[in-house]
C-alpha positions in Angstrom: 24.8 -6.6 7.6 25.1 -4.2 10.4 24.2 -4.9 14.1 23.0 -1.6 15.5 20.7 -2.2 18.8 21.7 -3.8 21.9 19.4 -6.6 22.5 16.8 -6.4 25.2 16.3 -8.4 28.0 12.6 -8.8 28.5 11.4 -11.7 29.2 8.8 -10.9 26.8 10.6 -9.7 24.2 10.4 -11.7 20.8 13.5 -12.0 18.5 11.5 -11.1 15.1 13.1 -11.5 11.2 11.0 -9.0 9.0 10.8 -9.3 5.8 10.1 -6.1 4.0 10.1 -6.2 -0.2 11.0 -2.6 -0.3 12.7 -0.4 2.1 9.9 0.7 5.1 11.4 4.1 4.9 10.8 7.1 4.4 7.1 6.4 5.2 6.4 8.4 1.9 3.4 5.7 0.2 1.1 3.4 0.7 2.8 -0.2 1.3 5.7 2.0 3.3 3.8 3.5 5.4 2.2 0.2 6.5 5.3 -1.2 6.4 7.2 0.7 8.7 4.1 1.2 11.3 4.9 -2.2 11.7 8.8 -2.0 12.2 8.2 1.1 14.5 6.1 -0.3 17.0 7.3 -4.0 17.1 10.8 -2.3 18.0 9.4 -0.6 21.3 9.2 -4.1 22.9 11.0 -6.3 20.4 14.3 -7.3 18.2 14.3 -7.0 14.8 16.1 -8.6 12.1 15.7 -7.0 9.2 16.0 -7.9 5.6 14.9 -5.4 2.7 15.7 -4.3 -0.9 16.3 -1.1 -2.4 14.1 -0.6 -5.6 15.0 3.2 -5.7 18.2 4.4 -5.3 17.0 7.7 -3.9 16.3 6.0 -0.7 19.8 4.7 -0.4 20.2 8.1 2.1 17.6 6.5 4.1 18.9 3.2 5.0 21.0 4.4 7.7 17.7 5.3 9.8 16.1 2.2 10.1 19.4 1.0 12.6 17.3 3.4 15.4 14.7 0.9 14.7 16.4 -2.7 14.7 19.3 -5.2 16.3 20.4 -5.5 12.5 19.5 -4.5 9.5 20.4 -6.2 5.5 19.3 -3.9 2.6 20.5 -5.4 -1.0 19.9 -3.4 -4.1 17.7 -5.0 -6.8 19.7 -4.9 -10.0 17.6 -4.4 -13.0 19.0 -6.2 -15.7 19.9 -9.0 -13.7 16.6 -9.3 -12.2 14.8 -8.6 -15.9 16.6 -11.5 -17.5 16.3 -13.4 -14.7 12.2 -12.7 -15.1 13.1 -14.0 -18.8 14.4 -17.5 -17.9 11.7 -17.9 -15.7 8.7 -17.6 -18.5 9.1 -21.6 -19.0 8.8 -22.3 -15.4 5.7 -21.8 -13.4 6.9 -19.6 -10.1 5.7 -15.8 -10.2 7.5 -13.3 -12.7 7.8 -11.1 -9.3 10.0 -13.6 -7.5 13.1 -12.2 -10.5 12.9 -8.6 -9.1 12.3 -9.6 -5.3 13.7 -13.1 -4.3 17.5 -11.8 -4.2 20.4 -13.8 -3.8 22.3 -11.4 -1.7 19.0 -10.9 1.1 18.5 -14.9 1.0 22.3 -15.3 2.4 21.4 -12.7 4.8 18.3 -14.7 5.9 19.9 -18.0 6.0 22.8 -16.3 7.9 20.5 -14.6 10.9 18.6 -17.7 10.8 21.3 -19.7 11.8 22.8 -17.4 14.4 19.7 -16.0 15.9 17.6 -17.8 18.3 14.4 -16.0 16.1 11.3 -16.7 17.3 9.0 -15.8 14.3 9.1 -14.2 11.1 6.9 -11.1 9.8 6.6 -10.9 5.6 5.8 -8.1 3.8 4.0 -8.8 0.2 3.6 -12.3 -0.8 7.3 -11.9 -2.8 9.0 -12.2 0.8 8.0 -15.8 1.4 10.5 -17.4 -1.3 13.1 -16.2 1.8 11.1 -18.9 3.8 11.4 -22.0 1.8 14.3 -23.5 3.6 13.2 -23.0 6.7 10.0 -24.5 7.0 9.9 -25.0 11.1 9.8 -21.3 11.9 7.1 -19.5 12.8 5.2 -17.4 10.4 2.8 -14.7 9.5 2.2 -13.5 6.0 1.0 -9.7 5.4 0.1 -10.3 1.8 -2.1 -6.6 2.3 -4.1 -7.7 -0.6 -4.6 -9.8 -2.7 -2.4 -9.2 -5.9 -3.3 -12.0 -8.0 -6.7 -10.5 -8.6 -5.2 -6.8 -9.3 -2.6 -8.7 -12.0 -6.0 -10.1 -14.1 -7.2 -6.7 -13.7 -4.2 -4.9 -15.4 -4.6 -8.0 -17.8 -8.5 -6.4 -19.0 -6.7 -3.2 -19.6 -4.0 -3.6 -21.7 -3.0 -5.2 -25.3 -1.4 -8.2 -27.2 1.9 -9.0 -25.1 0.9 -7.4 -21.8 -2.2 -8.6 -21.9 -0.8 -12.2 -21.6 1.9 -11.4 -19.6 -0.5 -10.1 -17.0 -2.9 -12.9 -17.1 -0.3 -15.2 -16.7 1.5 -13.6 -13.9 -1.9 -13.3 -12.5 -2.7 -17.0 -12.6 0.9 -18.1 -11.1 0.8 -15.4 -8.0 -2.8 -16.8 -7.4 -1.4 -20.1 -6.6 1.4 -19.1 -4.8 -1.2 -17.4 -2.9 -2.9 -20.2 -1.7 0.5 -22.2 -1.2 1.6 -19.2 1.4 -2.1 -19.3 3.0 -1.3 -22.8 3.1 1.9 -23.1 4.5 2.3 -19.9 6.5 0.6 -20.0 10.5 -1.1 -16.9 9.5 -1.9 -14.7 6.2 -3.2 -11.3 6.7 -5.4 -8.9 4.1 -6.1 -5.5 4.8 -9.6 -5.4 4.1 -12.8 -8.0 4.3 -13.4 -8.3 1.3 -9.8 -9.0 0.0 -10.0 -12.1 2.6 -13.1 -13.6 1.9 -11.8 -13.7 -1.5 -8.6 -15.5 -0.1 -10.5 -18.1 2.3 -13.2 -18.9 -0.4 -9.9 -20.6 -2.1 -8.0 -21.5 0.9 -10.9 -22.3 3.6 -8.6 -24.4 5.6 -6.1 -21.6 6.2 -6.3 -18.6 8.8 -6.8 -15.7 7.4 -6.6 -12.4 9.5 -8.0 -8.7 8.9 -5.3 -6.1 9.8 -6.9 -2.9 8.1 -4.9 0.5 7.6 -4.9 3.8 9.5 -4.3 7.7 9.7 -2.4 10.1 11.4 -5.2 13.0 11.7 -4.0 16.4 11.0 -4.4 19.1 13.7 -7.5 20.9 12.8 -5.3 24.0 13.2 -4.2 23.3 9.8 -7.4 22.5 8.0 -8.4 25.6 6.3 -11.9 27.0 7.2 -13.0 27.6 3.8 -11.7 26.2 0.4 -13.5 28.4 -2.5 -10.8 27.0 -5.1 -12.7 24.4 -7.0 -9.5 22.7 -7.1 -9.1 18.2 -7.5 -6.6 16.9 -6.1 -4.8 12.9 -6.0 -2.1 12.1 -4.6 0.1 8.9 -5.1 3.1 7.3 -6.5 3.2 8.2 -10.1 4.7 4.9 -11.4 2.3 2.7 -9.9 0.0 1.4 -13.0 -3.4 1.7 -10.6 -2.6 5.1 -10.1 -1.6 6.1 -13.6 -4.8 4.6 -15.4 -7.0 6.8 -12.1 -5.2 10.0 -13.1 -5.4 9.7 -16.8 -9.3 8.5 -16.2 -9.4 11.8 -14.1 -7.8 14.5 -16.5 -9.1 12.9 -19.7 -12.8 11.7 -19.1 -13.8 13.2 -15.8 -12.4 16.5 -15.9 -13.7 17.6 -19.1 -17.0 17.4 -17.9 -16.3 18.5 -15.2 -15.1 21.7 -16.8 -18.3 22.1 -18.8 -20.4 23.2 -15.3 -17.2 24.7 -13.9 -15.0 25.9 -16.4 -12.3 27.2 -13.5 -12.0 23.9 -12.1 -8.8 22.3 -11.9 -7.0 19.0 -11.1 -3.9 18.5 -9.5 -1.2 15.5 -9.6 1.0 15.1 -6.9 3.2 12.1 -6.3 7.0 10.8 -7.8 8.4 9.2 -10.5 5.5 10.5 -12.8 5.3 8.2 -15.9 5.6 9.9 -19.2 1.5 9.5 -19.9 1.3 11.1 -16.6 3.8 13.9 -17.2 2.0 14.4 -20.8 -1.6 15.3 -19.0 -0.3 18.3 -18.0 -0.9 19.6 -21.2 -4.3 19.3 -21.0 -6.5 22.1 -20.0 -6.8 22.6 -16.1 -4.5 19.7 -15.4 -0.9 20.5 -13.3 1.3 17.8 -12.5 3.6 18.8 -9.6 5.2 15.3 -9.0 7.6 14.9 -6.2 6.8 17.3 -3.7 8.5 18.4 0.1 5.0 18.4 1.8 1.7 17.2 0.6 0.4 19.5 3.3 -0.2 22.7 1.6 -1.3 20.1 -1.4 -4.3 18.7 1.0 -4.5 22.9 2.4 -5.8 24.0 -1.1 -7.8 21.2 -2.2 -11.4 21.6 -2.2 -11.5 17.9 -3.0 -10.2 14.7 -3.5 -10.8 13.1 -6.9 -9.3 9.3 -6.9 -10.8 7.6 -9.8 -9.7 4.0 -9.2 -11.0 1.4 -11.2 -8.2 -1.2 -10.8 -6.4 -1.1 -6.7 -7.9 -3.1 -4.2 -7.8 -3.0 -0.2 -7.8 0.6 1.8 -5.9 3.5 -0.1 -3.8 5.9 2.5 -4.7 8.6 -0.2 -8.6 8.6 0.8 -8.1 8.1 4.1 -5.6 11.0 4.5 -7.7 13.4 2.3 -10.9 12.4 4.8 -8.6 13.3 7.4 -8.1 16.8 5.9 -11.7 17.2 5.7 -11.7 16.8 1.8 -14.8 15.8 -0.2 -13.9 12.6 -1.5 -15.3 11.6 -5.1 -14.3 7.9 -5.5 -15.1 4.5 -7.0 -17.6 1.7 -5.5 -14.4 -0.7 -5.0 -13.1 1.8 -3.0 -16.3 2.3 -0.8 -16.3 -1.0 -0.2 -13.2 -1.7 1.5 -13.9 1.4 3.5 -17.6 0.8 4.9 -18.0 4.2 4.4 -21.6 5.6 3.3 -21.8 7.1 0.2 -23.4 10.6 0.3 -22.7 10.9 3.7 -19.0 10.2 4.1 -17.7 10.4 0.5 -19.2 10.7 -2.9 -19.4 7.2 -5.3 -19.6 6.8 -9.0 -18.5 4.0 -11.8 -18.4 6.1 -14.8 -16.7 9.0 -15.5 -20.3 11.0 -16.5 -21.4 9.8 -13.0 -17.9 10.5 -11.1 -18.1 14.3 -13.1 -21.9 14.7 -11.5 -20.5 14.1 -8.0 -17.6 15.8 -8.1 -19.6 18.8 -9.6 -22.0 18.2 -6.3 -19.3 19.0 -4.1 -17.6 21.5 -5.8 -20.5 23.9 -6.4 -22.2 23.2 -3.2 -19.2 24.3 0.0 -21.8 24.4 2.4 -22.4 21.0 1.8 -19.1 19.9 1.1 -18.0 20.7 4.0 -20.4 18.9 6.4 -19.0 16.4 4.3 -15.5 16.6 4.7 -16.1 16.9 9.0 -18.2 13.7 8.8 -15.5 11.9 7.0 -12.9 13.3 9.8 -14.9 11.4 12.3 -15.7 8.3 10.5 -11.9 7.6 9.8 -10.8 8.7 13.5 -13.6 6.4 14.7 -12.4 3.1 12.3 -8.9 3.8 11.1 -6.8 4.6 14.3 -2.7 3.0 14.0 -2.5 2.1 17.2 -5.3 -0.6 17.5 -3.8 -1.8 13.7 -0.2 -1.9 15.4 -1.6 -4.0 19.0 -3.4 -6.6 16.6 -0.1 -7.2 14.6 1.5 -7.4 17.6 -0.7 -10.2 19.3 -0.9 -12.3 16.3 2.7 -12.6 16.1 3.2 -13.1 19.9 0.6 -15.7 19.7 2.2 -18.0 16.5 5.6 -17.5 18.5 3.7 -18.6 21.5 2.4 -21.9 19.7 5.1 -23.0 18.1 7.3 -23.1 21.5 4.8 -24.9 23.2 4.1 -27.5 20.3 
């Protein structure tokens, strides 16, 4: 553990412990991004302690530039093998699968430790994985950003697999649900990104607070947003190991595109995101498909697009990727479970279908009408500055921790 800030002396300044499941940084992804808006604006008026794992070593150059960020910071690898067999002995017990890969002992020695020489005043967790840290410590103040609710997109991947997985899926499903509720429960206050995800949450656990913290977007400079995009060129971005992602792309190239192709034959679709998984690396063998993977800059990515296919059938809560194509004035063609998290208004903001004949239809809309399209694309650039500004998701973070730290001192 390395101490790295000099603390402040504000009277207002709380002493935080986050909790992160993965490293907040590079802010390259969904959950980082959200993650490390947090971390960066907490440490303009506060201290933070924090406690994180490194799930890919080629963010182990990273580490060294969250000290800017926090009074100290603990990052412990997560071993594999260790962790897999340890997910092995736990198939007789009843806790979450997850808690093998993210419950480490090397961060809870780390917790206990800052815990005991810190005067911390309350403690931020990232994913509902973090909250295993917690246990022994059951006095100190506490806010839970479970983001969504996982135990629901578990039973999903359960109706989309076979045999063993199958199982495994349900059941992980099952135990994270109660876990769930036992955080709700136990923590002061549990936060979803998205209305939807918490109603499903309090119509559980009605006796526990449940907050909305929703997501937002850095908006491009329209100097960069190209006045014209005649390429009828798809695009998705996202991490390419991430099993909600995988099944949208391979929906995308295998179902959707073809179709597709049959009104537009030059149309294309493009993959962009690391750590592509072999059935994602394998589409690019299919006609009009490329799969670029890892990538310096999405930029000339979101530049070339004439729109934004995300196909997802199984992710829940706001996607960064549709609200950062809507910032680049992209057409978005997307799912009704997406919609819904958004509040968007189909036809007007973004285009909606369930199956892959009616997600074709309206991608076809947008492709072969620009004019359209882009009256599109401008009216989703103001719906997302309008709703999905950082800074307003950052202040109400902020205040909910301030005011749990507040009730617990005077209790």
């Amino acid at each position: 553990m390395r101490t790295v800030r000099t603390p402040s002396t504000a009277s207002n300044t709380m002493r935080i412990l986050y909790l992160v499941h993965r490293i907040p940084y590079p802010p390259d992804k969904g959950d980082k991004i959200r993650s490390f808006r947090w971390l960066s604006h907490l440490a303009e008026n506060h201290e933070i302690h924090l406690v994180t794992l490194l799930d890919d070593e080629g963010d182990r150059p990273h580490v060294a530039a969250l000290d800017q960020y926090c009074r100290s910071v603990h990052v412990a690898a997560m071993p594999r093998l260790a962790s897999g067999l340890s997910a092995a002995r736990r198939l007789l017990g009843s806790d979450p699968l997850s808690l093998a890969w993210f419950h480490q002992a090397e961060s809870q020695r780390a917790v206990d430790a800052i815990l005991a020489k810190e005067d911390v005043d309350v403690a931020l967790c990232f994913s509902s994985t973090t909250a295993e840290y917690l246990k022994r410590h059951p006095s100190l103040p506490r806010v839970m950003d479970m983001v969504d609710v996982d135990s629901s997109k578990f039973a999903s991947y359960s109706e989309r697999e076979r045999l063993l997985r199958r199982r495994l899926y349900a059941m992980e499903g099952k135990r994270l649900a109660a876990y769930e509720e036992d955080i709700a429960r136990d923590f002061d206050a549990t936060v979803l990104c998205t209305e939807p995800e918490a109603a499903m949450l309090r119509a559980r656990v009605p006796e526990a607070r449940i907050d909305v913290i929703g997501n937002g977007v850095d908006l491009p400079p329209s100097s960069l947003i190209p006045e014209d995009r005649p390429e009828p060129r798809l695009l998705f971005i996202g991490a390419m190991d991430y099993l909600p992602n995988v099944d949208a792309v391979v929906f995308g190239a295998k179902e959707i595109l073809p179709r597709i192709r049959e009104v537009i034959p030059e149309a294309s679709f493009h993959i962009v995101g690391r750590n592509p998984t072999r059935d994602v690396v394998e589409l690019g063998g299919l006609p009009g498909v490329e799969v670029h993977g890892a990538v310096d800059s999405l930029e000339p990515h979101l530049a070339k697009a004439s729109a934004a296919l995300i196909p997802l059938r199984i992710a829940r809560g706001i996607q960064n990727k549709v609200l950062e194509a809507m910032s680049w004035e992209l057409p978005v063609v997307t799912t009704p479970k997406i919609l819904s998290s958004l509040g968007a208004e189909s036809g007007k903001h973004l285009e909606v279908g369930e199956s892959a004949d009616a997600l074709a239809r309206a991608a076809i809309k947008v492709l072969g009408d620009r004019g359209a399209a882009r009256a599109m694309g401008e009216a989703a650039r103001r719906f997302v500055a309008d709703r999905f500004e950082w800074r307003s998701c950052e202040t109400a973070m902020e205040r909910l921790l301030e005011e749990c730290a507040a009730a617990e001192a005077c209790s």
